[in-house]
Backbone as ProteinMPNN parsed JSONL, in Angstrom:
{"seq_chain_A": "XXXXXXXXXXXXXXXXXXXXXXXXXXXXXXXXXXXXXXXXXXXXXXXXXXXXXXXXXXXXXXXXXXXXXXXXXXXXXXXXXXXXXXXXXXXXXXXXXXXXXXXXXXXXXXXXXXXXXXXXXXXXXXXXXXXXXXXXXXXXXXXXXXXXXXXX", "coords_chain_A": {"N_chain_A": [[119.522, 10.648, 223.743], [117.412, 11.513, 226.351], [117.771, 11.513, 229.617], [115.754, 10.623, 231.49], [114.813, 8.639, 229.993], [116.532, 7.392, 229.224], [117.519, 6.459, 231.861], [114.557, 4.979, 232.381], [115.39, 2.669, 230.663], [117.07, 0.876, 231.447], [116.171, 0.5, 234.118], [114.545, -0.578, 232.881], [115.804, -3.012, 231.839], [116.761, -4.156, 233.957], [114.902, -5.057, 235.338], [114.025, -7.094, 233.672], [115.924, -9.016, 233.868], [115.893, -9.245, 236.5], [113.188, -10.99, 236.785], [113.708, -13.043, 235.057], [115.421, -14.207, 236.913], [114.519, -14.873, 238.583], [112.198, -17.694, 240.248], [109.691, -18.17, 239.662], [108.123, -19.763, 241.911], [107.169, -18.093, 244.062], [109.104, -17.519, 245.95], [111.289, -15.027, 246.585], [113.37, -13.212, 243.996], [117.117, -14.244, 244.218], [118.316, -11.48, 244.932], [117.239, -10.139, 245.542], [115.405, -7.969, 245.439], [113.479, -6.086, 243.48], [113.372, -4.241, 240.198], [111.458, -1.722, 239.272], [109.247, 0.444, 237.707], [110.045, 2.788, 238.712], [111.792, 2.536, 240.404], [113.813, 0.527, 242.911], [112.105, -2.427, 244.57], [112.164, -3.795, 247.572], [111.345, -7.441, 247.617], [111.919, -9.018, 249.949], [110.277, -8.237, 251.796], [107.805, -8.654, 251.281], [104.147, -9.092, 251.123], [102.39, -12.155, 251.927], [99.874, -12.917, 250.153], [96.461, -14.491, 249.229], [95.177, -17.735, 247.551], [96.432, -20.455, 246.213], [96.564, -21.482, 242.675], [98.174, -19.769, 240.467], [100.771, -18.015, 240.685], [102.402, -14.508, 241.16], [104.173, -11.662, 241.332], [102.535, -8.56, 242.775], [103.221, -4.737, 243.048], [102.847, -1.545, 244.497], [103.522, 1.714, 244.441], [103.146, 4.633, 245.855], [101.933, 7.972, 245.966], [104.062, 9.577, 247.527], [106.292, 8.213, 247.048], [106.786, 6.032, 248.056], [106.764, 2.147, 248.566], [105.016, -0.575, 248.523], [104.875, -4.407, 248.285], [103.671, -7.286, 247.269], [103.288, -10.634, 247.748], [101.233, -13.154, 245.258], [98.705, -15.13, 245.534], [96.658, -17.297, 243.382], [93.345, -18.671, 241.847], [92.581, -16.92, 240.605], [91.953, -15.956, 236.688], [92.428, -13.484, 235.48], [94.667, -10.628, 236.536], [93.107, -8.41, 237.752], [91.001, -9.14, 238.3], [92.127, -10.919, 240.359], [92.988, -8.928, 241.981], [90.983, -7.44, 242.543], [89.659, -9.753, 244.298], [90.909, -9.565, 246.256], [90.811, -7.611, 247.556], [92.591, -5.322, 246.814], [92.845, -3.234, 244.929], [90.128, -0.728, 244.165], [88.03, 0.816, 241.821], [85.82, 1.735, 239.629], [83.976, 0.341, 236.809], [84.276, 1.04, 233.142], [84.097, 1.932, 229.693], [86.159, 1.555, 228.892], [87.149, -0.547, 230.141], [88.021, -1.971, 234.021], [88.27, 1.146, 235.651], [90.967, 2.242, 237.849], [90.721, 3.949, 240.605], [91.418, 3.517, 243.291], [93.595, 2.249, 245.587], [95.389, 0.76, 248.676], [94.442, 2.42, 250.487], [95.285, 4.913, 249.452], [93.843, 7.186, 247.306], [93.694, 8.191, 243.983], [92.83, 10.796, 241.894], [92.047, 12.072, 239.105], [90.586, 13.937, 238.0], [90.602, 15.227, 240.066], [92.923, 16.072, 241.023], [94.631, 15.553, 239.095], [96.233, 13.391, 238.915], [96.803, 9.357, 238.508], [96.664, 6.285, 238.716], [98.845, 4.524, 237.219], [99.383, 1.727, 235.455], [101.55, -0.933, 235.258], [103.704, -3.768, 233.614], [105.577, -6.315, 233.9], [107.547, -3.822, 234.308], [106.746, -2.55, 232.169], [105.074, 0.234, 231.022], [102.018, -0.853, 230.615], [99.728, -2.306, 228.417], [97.389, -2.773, 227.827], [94.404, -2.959, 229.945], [94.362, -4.048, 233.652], [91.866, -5.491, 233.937], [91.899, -7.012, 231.879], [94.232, -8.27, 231.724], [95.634, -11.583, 230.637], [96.468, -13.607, 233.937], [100.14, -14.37, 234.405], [102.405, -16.381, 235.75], [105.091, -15.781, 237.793], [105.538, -13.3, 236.909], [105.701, -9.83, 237.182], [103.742, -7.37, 238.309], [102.416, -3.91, 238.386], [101.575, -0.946, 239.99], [101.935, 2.717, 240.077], [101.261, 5.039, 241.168], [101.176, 8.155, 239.486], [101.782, 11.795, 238.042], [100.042, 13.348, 236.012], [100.919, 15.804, 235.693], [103.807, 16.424, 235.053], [104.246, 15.593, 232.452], [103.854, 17.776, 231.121]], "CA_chain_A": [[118.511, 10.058, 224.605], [117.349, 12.33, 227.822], [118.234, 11.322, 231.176], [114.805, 10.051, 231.949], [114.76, 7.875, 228.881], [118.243, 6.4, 229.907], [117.149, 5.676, 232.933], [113.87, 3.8, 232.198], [115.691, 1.65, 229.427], [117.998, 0.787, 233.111], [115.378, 0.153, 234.897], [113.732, -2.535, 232.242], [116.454, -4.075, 231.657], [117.438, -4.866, 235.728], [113.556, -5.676, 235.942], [113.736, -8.508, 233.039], [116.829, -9.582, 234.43], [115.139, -9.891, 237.783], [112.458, -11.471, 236.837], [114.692, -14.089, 234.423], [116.112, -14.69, 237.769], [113.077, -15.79, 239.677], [111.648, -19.477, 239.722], [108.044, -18.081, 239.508], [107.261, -20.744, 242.959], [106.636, -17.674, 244.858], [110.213, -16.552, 246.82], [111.911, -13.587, 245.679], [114.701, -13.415, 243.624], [117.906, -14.376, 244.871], [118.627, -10.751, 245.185], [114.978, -9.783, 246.821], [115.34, -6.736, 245.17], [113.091, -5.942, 242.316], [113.413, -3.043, 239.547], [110.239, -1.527, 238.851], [109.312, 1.535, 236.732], [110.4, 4.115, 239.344], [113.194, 1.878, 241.594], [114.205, -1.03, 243.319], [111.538, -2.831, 244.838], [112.231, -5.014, 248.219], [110.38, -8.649, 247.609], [112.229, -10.347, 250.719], [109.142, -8.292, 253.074], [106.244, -8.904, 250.181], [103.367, -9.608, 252.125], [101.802, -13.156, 250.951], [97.834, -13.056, 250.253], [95.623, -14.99, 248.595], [95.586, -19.183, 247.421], [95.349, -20.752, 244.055], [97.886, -22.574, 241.458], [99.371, -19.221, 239.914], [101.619, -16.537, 241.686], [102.473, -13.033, 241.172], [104.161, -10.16, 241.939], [102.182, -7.078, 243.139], [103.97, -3.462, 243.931], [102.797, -0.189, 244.296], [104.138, 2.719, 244.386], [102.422, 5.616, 245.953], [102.379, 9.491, 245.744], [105.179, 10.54, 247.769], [107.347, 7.643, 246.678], [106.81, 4.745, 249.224], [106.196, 1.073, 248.146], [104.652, -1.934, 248.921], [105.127, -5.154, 247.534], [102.459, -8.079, 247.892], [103.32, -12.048, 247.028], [100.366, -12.801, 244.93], [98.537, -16.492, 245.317], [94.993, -16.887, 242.859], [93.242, -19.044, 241.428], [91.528, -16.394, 239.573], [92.873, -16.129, 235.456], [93.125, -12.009, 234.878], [95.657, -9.71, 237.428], [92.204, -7.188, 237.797], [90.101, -10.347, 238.985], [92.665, -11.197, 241.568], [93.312, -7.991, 242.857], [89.939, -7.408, 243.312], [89.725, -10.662, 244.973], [91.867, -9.749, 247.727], [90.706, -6.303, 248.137], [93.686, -4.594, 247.336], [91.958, -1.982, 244.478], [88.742, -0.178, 243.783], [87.246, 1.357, 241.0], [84.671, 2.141, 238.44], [83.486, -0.094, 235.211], [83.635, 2.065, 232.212], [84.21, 1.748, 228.25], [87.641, 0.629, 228.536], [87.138, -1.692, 231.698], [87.88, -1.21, 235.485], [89.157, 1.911, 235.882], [91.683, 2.074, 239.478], [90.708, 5.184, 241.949], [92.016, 3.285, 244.822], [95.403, 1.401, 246.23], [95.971, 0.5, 249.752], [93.743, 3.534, 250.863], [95.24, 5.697, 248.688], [93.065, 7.695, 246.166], [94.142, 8.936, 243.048], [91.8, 11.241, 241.144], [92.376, 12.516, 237.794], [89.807, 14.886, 237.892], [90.529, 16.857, 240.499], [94.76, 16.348, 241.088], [95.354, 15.262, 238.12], [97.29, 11.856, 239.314], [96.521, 8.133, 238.12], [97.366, 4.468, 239.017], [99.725, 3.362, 235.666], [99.899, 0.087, 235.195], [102.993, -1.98, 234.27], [103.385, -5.355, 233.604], [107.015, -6.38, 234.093], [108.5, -2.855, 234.285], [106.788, -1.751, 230.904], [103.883, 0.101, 230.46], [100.86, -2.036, 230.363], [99.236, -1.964, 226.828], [95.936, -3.152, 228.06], [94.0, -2.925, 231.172], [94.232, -4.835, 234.766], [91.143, -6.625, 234.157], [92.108, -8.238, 230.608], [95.76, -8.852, 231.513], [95.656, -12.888, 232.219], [97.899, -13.621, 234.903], [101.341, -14.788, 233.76], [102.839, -17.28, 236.725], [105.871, -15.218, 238.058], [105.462, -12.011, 236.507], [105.351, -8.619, 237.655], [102.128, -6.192, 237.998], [102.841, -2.945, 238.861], [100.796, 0.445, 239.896], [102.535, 3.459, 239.554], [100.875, 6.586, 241.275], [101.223, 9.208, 238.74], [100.859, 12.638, 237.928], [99.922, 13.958, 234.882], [101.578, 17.315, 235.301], [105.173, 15.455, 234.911], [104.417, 15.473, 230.813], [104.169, 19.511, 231.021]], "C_chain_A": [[118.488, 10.85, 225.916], [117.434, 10.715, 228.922], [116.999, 10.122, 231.393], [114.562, 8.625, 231.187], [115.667, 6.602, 228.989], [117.445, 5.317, 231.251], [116.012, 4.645, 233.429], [114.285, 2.476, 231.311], [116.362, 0.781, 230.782], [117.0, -0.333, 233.548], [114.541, -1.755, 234.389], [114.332, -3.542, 232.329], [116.926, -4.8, 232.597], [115.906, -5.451, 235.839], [113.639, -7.155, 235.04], [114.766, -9.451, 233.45], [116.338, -10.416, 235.888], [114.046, -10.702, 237.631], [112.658, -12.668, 236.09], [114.65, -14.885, 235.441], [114.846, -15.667, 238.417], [112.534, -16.704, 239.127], [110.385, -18.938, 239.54], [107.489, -18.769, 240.853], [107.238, -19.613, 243.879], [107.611, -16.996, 245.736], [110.82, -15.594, 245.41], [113.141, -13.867, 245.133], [115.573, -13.37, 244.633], [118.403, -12.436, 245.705], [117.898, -9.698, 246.041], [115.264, -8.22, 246.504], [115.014, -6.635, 243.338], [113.206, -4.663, 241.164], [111.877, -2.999, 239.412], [110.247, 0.198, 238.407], [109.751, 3.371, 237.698], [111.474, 3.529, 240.493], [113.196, 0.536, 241.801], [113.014, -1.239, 244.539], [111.792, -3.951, 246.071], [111.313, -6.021, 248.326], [110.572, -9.284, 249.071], [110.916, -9.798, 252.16], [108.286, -8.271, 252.226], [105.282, -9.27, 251.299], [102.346, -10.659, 251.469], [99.997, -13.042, 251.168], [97.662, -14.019, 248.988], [96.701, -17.329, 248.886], [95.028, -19.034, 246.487], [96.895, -20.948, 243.547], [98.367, -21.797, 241.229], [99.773, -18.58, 240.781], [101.944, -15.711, 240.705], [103.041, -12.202, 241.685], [103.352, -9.181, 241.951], [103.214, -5.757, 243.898], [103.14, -2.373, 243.749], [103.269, 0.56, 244.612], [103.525, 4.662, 244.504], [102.975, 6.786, 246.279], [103.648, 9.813, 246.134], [106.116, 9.231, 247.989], [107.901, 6.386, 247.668], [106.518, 3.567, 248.185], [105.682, 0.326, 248.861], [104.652, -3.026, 248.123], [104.384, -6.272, 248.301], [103.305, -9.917, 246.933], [101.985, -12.841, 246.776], [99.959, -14.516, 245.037], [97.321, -16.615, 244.491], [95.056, -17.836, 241.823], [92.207, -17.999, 239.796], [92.496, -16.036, 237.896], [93.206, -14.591, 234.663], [93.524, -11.303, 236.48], [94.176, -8.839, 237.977], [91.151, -8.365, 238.607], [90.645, -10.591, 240.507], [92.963, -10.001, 242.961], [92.099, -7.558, 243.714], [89.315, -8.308, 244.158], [89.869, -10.051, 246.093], [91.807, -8.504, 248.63], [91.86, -5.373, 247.838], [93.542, -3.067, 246.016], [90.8, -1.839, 244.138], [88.706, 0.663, 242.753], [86.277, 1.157, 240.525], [84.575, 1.547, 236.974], [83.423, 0.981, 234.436], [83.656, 1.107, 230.98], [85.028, 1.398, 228.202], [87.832, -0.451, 229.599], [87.419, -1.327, 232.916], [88.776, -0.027, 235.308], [89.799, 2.507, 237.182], [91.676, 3.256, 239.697], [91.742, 5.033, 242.995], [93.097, 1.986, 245.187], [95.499, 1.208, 247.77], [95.167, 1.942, 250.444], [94.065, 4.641, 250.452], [94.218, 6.345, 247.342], [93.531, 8.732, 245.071], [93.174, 9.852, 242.013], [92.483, 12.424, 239.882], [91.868, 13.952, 237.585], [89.928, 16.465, 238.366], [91.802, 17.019, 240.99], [95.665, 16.196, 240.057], [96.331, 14.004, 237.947], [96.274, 10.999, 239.207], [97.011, 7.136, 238.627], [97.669, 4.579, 237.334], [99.944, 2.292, 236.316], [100.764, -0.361, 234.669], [103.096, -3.25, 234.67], [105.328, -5.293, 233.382], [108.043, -5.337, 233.474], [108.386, -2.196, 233.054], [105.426, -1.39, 231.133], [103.12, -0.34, 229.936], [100.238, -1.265, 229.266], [97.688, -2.44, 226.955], [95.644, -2.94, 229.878], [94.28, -3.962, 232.061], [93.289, -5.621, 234.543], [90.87, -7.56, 232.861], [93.591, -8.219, 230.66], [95.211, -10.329, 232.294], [97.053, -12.603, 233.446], [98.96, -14.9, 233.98], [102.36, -15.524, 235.582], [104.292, -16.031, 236.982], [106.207, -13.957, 237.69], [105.598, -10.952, 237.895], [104.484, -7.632, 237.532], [102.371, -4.947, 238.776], [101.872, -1.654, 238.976], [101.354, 1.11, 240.458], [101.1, 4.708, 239.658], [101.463, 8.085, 240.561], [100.704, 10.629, 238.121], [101.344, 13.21, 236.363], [101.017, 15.268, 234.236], [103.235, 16.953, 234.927], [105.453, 15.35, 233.424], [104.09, 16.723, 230.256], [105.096, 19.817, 230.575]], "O_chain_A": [[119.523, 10.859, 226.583], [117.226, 9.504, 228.86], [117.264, 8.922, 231.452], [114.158, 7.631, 231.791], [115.533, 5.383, 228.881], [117.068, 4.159, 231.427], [116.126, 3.815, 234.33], [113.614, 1.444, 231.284], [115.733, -0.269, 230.919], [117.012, -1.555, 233.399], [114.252, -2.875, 234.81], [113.947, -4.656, 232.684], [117.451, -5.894, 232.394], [115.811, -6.448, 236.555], [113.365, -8.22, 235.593], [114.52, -10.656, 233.394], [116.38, -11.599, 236.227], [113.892, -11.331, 238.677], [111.821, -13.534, 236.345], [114.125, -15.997, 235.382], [114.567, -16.857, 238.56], [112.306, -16.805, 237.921], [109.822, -19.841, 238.92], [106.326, -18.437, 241.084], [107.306, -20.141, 244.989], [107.23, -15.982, 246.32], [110.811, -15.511, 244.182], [113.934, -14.648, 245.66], [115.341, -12.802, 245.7], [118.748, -12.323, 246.882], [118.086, -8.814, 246.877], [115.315, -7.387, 247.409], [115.726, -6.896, 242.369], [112.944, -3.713, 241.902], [111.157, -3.998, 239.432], [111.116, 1.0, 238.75], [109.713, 4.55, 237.346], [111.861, 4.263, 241.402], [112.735, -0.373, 241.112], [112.926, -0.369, 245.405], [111.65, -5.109, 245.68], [110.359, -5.773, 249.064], [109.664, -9.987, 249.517], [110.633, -10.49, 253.138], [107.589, -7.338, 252.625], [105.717, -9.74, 252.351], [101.547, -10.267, 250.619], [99.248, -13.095, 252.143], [98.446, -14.24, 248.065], [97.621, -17.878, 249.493], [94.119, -18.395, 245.957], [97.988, -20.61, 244.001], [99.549, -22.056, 241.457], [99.108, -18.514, 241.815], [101.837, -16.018, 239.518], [102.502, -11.771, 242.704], [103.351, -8.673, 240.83], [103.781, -5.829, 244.988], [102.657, -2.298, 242.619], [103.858, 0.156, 245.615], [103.503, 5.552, 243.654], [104.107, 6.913, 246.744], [104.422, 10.297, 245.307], [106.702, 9.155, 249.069], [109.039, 5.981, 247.906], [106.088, 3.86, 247.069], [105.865, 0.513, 250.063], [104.388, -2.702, 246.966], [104.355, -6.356, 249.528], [103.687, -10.056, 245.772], [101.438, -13.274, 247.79], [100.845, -15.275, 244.644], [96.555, -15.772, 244.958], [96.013, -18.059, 241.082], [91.619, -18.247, 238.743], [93.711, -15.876, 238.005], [93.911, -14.434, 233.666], [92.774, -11.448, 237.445], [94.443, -8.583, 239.151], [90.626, -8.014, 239.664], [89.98, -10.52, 241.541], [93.083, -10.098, 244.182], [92.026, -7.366, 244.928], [88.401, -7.851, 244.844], [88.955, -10.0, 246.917], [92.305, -8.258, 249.729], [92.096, -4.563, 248.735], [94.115, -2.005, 246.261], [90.235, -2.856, 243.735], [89.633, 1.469, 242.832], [85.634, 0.224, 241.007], [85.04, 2.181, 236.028], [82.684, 1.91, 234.763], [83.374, -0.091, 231.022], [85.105, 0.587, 227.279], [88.865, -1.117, 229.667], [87.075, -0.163, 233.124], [89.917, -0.162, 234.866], [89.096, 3.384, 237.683], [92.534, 3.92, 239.116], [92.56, 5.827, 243.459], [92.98, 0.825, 244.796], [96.058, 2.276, 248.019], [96.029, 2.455, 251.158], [93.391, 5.592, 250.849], [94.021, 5.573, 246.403], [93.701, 9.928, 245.304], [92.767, 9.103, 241.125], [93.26, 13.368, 240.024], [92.513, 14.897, 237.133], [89.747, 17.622, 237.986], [92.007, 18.134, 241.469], [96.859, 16.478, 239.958], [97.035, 13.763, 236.967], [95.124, 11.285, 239.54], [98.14, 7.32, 239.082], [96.822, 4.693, 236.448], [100.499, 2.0, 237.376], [100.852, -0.225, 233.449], [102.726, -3.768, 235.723], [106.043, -4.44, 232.858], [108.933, -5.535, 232.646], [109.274, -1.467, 232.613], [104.581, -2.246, 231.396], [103.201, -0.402, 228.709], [100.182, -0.042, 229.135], [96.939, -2.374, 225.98], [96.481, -2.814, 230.772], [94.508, -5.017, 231.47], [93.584, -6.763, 234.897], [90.046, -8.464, 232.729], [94.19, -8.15, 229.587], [94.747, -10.539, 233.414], [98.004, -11.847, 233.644], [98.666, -15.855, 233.262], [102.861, -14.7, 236.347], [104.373, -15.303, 235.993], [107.232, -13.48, 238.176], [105.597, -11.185, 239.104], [104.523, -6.983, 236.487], [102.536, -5.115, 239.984], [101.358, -1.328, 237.906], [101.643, 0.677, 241.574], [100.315, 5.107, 238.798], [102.104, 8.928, 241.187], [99.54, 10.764, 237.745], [102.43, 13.404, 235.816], [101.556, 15.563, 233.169], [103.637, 17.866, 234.205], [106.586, 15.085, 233.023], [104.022, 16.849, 229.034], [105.369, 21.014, 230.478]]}, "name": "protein", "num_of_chains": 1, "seq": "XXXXXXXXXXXXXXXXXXXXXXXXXXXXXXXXXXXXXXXXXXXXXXXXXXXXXXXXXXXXXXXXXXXXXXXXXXXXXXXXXXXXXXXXXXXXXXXXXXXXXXXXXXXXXXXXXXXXXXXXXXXXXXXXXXXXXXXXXXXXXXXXXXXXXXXX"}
């Protein structure tokens, strides 16, 4: 198993752990430190937005390896609904559904850097899009500034 391989299997397994841990009502795990698909994630400065019955983790994780981490409130019933709620990404409708340009004023373009928003849903590569994942009460939603050239 390479290095990298190792170390995402790591990573999942401290994220499901962490997220075991957490009541879902909205504070951070006891340990306020989340795994997510490229590190440890501090929840205990999340910044709380929105209102509405479920909660959420939000993180991202942009280009040169910064985060942010958002405590998510919405009454709305898919992760891609809420986000766009609250303002916190932009994109473009296509054939597979929204597709994410933009993060926190970051812009990722495929086209012409070759880097993406990935999506992960509690520390695994998301198997469907942001705007048909429902929301899952205490979960984790993750975007993951990525560059292509990395699978060279």
């Amino acid at each position: 198993m390479t290095k990298l391989k190792r170390l995402t299997a790591v990573c999942c397994v401290l994220l499901m752990l962490a997220v075991c841990c957490a009541c879902g009502s909205g504070t951070a795990p006891a340990s306020s430190h989340l795994a997510t698909a490229t590190g440890a994630v501090d929840l205990s400065d999340a910044e709380k937005l929105g209102e509405g019955a479920h909660q959420f983790w939000f993180t991202v994780t942009f280009e040169d390896g910064s985060t942010k981490a958002y405590d998510i409130a919405t009454d709305e019933t898919t992760v891609g609904a809420a986000l766009k709620a609250l303002g916190l990404v932009e994109g473009v409708e296509g054939d597979y559904g929204l597709y994410v340009k933009e993060i926190g004023g970051q812009r990722a373009d495929y086209n012409k850097d070759r880097v993406y928003w990935a999506f992960y849903i509690d520390g695994e590569y998301a198997m469907t899009g942001v705007d048909s994942t429902d929301v899952t009460d205490g979960s984790v939603y993750a975007f993951v500034c990525t560059s292509a050239d990395q699978f060279n």
